[in-house]
VMD Tcl script that builds the backbone (N, CA, C; Angstrom):
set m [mol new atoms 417]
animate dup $m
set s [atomselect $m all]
$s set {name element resname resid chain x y z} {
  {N N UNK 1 A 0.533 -22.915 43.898}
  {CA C UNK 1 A 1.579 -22.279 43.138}
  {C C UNK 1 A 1.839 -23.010 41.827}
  {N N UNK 2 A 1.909 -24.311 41.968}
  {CA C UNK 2 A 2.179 -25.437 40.657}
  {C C UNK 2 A 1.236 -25.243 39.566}
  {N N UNK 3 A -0.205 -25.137 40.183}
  {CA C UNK 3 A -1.268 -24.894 39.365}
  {C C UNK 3 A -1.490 -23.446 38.408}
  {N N UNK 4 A -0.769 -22.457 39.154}
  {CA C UNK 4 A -0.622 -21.089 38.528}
  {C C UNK 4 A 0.034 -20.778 37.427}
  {N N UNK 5 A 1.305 -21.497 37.187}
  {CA C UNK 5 A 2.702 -21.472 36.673}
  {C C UNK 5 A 1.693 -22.754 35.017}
  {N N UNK 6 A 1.468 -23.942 35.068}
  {CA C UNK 6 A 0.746 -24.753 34.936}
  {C C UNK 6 A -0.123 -24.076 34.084}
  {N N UNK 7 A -1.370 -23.563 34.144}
  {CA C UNK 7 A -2.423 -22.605 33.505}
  {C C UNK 7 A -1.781 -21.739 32.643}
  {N N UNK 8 A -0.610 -20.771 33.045}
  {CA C UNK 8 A -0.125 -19.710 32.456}
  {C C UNK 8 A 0.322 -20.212 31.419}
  {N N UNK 9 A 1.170 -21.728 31.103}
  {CA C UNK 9 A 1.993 -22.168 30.519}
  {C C UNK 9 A 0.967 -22.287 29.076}
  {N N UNK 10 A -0.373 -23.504 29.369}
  {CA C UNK 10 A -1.544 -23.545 28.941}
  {C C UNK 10 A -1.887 -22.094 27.675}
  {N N UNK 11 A -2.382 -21.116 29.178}
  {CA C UNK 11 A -2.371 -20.394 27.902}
  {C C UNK 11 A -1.511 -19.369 27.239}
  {N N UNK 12 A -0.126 -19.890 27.048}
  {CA C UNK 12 A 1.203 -19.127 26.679}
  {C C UNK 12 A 1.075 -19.821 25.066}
  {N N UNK 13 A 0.862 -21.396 25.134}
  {CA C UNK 13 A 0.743 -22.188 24.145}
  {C C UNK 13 A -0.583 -22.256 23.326}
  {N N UNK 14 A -1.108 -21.703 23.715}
  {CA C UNK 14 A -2.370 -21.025 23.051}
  {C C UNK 14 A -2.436 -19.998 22.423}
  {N N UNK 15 A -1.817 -18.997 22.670}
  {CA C UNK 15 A -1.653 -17.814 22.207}
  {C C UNK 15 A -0.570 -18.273 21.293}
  {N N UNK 16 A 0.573 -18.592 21.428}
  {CA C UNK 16 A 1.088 -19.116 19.994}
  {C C UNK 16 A 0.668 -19.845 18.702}
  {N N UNK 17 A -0.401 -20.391 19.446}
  {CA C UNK 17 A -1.004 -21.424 18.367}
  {C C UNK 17 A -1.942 -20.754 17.579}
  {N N UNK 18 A -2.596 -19.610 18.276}
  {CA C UNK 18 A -3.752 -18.624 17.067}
  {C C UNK 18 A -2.638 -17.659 16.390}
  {N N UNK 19 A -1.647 -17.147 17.228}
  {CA C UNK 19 A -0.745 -16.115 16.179}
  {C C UNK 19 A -0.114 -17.310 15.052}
  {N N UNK 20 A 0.453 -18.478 14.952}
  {CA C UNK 20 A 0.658 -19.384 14.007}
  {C C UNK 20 A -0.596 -19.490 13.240}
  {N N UNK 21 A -1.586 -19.629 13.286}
  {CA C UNK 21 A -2.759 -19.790 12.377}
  {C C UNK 21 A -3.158 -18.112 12.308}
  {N N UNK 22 A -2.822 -16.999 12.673}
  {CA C UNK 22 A -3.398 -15.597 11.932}
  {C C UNK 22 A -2.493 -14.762 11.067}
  {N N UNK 23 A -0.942 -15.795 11.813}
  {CA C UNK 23 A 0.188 -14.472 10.710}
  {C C UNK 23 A -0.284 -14.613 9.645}
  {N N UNK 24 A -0.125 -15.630 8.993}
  {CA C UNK 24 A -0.209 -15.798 7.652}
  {C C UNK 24 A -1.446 -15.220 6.696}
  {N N UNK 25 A -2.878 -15.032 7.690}
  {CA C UNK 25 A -3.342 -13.629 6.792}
  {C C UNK 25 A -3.098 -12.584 7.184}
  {N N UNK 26 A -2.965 -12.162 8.205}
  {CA C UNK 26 A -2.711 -10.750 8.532}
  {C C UNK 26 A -1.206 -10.484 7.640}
  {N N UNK 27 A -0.572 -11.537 7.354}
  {CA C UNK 27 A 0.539 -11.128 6.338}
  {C C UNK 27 A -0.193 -11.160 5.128}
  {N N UNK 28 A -1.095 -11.623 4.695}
  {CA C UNK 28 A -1.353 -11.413 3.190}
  {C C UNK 28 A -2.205 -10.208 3.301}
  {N N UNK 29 A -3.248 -9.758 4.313}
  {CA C UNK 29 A -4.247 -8.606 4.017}
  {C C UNK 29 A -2.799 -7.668 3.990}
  {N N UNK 30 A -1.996 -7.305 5.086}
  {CA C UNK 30 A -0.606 -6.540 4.811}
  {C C UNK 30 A -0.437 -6.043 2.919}
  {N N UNK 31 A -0.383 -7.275 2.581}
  {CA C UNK 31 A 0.479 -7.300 0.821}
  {C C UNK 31 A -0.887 -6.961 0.366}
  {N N UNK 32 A -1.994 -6.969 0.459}
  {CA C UNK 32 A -2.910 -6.345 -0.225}
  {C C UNK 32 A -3.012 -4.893 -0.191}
  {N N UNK 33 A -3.151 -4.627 1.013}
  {CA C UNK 33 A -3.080 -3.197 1.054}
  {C C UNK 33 A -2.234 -2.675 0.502}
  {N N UNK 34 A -0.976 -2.937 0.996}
  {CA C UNK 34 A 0.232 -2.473 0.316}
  {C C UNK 34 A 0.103 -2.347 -1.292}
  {N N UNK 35 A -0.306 -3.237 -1.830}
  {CA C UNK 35 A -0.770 -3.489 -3.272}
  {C C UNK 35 A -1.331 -2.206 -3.956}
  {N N UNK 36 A -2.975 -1.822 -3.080}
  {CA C UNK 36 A -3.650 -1.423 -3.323}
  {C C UNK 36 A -3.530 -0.089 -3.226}
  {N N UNK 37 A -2.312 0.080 -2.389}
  {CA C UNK 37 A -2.086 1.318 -2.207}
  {C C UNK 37 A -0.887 2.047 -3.232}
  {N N UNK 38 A 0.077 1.176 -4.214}
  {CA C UNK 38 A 0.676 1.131 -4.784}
  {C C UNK 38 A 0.023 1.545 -6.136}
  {N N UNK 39 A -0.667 0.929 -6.501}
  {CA C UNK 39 A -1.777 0.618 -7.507}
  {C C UNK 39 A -2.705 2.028 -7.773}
  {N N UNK 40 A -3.372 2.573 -6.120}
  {CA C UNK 40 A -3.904 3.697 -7.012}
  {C C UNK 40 A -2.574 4.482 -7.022}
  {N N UNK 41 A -1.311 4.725 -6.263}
  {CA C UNK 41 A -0.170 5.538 -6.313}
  {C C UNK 41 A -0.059 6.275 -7.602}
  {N N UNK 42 A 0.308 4.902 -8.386}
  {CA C UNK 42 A 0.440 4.723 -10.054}
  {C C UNK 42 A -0.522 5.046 -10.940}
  {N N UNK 43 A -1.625 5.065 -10.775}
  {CA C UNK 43 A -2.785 5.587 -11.279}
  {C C UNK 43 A -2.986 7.352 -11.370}
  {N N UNK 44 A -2.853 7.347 -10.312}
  {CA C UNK 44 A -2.662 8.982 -9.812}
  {C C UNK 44 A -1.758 9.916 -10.690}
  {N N UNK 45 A -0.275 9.043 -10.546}
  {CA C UNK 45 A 0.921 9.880 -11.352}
  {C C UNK 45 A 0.286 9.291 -12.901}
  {N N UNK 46 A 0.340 8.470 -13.653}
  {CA C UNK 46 A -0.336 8.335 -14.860}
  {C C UNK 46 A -1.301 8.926 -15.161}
  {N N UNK 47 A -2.163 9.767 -14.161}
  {CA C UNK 47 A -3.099 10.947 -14.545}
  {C C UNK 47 A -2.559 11.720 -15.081}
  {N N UNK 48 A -1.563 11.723 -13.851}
  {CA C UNK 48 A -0.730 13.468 -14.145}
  {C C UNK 48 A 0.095 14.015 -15.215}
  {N N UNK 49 A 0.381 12.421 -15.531}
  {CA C UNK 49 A 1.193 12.331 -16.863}
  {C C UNK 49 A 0.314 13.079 -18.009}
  {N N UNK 50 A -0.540 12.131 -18.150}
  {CA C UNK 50 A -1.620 12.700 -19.282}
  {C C UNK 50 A -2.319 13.640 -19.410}
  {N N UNK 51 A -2.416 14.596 -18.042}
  {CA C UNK 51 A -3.065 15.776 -18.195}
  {C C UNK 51 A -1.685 16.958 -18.342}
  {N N UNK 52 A -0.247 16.572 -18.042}
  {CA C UNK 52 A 0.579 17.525 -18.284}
  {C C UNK 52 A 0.753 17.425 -20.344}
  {N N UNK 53 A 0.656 16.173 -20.379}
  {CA C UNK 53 A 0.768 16.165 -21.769}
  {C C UNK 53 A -0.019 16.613 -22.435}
  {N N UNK 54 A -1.637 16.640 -22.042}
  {CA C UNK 54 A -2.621 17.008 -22.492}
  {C C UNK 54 A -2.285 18.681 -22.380}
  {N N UNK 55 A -1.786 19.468 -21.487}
  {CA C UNK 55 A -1.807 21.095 -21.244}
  {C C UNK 55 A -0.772 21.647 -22.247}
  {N N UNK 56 A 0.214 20.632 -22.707}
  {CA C UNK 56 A 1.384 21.079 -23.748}
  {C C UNK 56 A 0.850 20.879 -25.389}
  {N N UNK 57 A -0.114 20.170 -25.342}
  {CA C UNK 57 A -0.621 19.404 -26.424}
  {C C UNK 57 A -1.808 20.619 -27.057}
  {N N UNK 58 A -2.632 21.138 -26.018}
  {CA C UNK 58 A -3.460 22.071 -26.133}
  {C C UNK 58 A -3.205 23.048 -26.798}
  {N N UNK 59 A -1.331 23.642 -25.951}
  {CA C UNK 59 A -1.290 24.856 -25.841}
  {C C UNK 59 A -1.777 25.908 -24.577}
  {N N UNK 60 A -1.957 25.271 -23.904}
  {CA C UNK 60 A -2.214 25.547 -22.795}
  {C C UNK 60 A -0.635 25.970 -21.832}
  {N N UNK 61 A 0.328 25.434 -21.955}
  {CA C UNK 61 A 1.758 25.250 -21.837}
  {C C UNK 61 A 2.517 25.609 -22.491}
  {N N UNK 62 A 3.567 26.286 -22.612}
  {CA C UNK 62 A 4.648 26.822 -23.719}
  {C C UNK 62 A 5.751 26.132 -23.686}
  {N N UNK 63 A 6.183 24.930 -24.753}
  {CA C UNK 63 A 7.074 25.028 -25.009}
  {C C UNK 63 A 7.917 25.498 -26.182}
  {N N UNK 64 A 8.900 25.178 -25.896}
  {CA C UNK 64 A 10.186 25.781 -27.219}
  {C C UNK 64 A 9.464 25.625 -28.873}
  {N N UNK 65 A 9.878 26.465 -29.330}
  {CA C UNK 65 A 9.142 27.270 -30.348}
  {C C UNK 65 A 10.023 26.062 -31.542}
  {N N UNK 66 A 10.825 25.468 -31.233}
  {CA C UNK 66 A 11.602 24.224 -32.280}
  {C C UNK 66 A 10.960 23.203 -32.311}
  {N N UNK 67 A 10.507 22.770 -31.346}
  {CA C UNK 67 A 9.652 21.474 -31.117}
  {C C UNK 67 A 8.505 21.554 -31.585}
  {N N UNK 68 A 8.161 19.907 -31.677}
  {CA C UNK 68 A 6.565 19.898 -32.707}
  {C C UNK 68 A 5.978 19.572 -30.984}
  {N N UNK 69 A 4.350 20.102 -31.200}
  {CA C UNK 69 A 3.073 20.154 -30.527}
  {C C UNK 69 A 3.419 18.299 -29.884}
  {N N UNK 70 A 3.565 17.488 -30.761}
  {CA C UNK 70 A 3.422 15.989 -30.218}
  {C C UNK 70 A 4.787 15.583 -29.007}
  {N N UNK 71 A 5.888 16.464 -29.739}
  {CA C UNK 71 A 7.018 16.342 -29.022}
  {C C UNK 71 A 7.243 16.588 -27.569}
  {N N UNK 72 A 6.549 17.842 -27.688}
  {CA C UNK 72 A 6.418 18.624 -26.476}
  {C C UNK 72 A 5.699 17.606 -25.336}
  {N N UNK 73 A 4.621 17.891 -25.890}
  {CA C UNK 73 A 3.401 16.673 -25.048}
  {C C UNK 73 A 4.056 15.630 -24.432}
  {N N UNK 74 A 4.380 14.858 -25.369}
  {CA C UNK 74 A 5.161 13.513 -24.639}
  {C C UNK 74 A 6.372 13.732 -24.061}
  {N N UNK 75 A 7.452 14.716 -24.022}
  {CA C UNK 75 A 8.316 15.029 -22.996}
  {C C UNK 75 A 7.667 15.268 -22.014}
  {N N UNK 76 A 6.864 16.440 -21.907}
  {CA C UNK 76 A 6.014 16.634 -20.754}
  {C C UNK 76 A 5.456 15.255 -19.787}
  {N N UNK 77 A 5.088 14.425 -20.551}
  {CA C UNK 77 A 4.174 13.241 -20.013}
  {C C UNK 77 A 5.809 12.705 -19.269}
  {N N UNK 78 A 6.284 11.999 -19.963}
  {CA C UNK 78 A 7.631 11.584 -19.893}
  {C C UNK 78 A 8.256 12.115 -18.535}
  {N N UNK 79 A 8.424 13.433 -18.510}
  {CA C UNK 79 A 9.024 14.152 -17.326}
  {C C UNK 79 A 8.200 13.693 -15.785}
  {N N UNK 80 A 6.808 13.880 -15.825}
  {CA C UNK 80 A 6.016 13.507 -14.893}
  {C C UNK 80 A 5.823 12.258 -14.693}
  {N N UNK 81 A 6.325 11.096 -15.169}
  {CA C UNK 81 A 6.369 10.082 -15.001}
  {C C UNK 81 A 7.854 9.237 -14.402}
  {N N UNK 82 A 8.678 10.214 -14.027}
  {CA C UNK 82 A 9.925 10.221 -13.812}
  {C C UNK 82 A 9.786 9.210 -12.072}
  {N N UNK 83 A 8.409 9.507 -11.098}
  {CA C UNK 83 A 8.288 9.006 -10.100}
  {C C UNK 83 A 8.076 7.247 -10.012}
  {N N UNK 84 A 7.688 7.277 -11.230}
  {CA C UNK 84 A 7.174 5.378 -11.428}
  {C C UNK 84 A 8.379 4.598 -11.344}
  {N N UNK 85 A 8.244 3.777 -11.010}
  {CA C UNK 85 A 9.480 2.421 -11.161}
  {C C UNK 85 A 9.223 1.031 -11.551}
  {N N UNK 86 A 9.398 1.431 -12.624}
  {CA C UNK 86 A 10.545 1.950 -14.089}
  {C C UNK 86 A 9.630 3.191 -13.950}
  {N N UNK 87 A 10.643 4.046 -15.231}
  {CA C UNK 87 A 10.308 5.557 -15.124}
  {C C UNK 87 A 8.958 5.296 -16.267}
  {N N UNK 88 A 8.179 5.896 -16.708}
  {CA C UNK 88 A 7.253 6.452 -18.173}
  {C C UNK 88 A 8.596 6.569 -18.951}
  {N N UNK 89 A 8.493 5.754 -20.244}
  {CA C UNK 89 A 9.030 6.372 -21.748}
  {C C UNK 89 A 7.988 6.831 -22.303}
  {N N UNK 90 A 8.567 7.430 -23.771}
  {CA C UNK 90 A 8.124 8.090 -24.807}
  {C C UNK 90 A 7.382 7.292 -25.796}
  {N N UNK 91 A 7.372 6.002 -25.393}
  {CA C UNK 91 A 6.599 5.203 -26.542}
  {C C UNK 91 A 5.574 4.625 -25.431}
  {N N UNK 92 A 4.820 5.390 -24.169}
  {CA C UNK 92 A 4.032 4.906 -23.473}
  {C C UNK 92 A 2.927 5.794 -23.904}
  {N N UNK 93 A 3.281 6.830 -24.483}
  {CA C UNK 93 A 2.400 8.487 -24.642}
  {C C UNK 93 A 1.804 8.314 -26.222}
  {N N UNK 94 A 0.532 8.564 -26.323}
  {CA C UNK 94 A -0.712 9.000 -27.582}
  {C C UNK 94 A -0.812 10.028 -27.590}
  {N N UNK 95 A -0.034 10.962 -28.745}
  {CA C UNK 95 A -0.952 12.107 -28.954}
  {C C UNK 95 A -1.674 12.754 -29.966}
  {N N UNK 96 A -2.516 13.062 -30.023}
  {CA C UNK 96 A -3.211 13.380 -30.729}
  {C C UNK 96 A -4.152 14.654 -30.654}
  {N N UNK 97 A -3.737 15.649 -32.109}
  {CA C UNK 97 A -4.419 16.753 -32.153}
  {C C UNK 97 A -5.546 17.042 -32.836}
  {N N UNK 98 A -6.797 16.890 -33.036}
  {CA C UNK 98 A -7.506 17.002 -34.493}
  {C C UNK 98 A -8.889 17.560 -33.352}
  {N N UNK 99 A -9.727 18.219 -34.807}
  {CA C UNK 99 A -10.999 19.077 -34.615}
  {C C UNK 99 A -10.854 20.241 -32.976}
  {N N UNK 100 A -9.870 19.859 -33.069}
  {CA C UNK 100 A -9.625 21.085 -31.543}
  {C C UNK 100 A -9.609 20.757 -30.102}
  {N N UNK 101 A -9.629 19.433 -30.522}
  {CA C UNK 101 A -9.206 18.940 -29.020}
  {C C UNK 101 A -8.264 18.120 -29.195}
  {N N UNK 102 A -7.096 17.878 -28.305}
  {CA C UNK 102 A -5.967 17.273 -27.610}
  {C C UNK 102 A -6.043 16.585 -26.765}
  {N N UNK 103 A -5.727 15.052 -27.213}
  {CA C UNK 103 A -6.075 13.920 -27.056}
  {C C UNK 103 A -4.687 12.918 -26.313}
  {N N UNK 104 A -4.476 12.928 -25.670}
  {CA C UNK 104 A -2.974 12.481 -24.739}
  {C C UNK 104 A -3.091 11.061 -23.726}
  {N N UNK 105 A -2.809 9.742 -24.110}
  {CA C UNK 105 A -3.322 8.131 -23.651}
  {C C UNK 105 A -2.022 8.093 -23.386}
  {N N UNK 106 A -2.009 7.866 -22.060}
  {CA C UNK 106 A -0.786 7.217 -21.361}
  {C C UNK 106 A -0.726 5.692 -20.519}
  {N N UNK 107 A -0.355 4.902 -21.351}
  {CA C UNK 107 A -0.224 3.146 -20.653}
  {C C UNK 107 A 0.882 2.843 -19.888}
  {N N UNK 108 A 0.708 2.189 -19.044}
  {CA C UNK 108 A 1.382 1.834 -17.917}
  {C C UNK 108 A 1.529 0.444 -17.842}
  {N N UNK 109 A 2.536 -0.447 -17.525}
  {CA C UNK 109 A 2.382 -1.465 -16.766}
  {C C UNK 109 A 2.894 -1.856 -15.589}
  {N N UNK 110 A 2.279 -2.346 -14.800}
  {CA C UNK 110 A 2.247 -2.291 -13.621}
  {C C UNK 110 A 2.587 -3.551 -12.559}
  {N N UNK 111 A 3.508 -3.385 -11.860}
  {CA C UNK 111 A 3.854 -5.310 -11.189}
  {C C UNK 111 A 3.240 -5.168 -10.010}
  {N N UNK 112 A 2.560 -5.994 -9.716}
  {CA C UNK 112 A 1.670 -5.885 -7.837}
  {C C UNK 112 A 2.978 -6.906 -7.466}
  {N N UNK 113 A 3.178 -6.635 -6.248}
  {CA C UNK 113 A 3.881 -7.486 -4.990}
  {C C UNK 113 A 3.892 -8.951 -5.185}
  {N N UNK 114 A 2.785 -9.582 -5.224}
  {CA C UNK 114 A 2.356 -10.484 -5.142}
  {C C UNK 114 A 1.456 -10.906 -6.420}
  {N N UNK 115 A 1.387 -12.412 -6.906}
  {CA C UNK 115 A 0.949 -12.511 -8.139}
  {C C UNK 115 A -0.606 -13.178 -7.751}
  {N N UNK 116 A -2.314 -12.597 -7.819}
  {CA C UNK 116 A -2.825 -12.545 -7.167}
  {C C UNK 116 A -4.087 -13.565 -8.521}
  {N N UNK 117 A -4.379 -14.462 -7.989}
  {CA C UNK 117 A -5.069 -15.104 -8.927}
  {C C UNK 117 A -6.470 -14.381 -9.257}
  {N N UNK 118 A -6.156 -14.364 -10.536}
  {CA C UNK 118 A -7.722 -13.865 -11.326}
  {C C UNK 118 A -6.987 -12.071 -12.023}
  {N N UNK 119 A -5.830 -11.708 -11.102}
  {CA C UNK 119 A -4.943 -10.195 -11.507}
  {C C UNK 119 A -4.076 -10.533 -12.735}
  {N N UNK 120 A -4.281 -9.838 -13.684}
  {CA C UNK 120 A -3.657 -10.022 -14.749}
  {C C UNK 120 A -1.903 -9.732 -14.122}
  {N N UNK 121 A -0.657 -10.237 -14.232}
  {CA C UNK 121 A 1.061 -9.850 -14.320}
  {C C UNK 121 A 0.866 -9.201 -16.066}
  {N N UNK 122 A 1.478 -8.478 -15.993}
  {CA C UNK 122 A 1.530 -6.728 -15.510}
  {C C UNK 122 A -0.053 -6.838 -15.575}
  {N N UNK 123 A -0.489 -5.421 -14.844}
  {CA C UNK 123 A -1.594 -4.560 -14.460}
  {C C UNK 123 A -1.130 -3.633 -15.742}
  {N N UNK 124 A -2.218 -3.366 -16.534}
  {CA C UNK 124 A -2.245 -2.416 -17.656}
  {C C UNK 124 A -3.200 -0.987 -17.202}
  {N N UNK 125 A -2.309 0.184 -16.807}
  {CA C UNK 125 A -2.865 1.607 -16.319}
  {C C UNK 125 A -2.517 2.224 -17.157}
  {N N UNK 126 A -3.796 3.314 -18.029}
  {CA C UNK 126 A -4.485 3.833 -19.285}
  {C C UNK 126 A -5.025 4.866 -18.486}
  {N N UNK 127 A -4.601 6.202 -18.930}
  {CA C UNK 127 A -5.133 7.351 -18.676}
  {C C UNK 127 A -5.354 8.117 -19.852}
  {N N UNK 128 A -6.378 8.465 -20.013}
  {CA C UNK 128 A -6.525 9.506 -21.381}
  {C C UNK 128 A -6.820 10.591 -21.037}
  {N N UNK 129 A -6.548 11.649 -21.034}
  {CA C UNK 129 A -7.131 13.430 -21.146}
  {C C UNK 129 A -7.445 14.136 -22.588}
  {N N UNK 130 A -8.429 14.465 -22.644}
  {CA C UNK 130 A -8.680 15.118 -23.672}
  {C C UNK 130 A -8.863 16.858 -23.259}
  {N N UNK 131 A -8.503 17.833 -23.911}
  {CA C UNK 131 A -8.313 19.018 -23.954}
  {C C UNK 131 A -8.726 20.052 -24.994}
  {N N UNK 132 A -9.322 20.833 -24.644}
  {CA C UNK 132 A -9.823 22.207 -26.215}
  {C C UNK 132 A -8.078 22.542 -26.079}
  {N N UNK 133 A -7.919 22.597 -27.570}
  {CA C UNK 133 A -6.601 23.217 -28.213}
  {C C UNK 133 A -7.355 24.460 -28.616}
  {N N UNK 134 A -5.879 25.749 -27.524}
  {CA C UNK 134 A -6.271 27.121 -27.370}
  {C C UNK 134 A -5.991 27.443 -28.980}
  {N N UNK 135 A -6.506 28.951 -29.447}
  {CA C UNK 135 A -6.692 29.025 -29.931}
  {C C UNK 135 A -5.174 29.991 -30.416}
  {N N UNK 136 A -4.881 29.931 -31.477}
  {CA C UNK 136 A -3.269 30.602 -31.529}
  {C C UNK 136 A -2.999 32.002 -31.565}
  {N N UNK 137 A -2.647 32.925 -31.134}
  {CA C UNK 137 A -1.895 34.655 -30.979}
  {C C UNK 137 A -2.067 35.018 -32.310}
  {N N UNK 138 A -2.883 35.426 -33.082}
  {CA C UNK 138 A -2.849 36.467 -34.327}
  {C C UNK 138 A -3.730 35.613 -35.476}
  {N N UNK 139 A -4.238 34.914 -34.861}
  {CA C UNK 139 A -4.955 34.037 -36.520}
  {C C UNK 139 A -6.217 33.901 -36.334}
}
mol reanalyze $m
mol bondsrecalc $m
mol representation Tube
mol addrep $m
């Protein structure tokens, strides 16, 4: 009976001793993923940014007949970027109209969890869309 109790104890203190030596990566692969999953998150919506800006920029999109072509665009971008934290401003958005395509660069910066040697603090996310600008109603 002594010997049973004895062994168990053995390997009770064993098993503590590998979870003490594995938390600590299984906590860092954790913050990676997490990272990584954050990372393309942000990538994704900074697409979306630049291709909504890019569809207003085209003309592809209607907005208000007061606003200039660049204005539009970058509200648009702006609006779809409302999910990031911090939100997208208006001085994150490029636009640009010339030879008929619509040209819309949206920069990001980006904080990972954890400050990861060799990872630049901020992560700089750059999406560009380029677009044929439709052609206008009567001309």
């Amino acid at each position: 009976m002594r010997l049973a109790s004895e062994s168990r104890r053995k390997r009770r203190a064993a098993a503590v001793a590998e979870m003490a030596v594995l938390l600590p990566v299984i906590a860092f692969l954790f913050l990676v993923a997490v990272d990584f999953c954050r990372v393309f998150n942000c990538t994704q919506i900074v697409r979306g940014c630049a291709r909504a800006g890019a569809l207003y920029a085209s003309g592809n999109a209607q907005s208000a007949p007061s606003t200039s072509v660049q204005d539009a665009a970058s509200a648009a971008a702006v609006a779809e970027g409302t999910m990031l934290n911090p939100p997208l401003v208006a001085d994150n958005v490029a636009v640009t109209v010339a030879d008929g395509v619509a040209t819309v660069t949206v920069s990001y910066s980006f904080y990972t969890l954890v400050g990861y040697p060799g990872v630049p603090q901020p992560l700089s996310v750059v999406r560009t869309v380029k677009m044929a600008v439709m052609p206008q109603v009567g001309q």
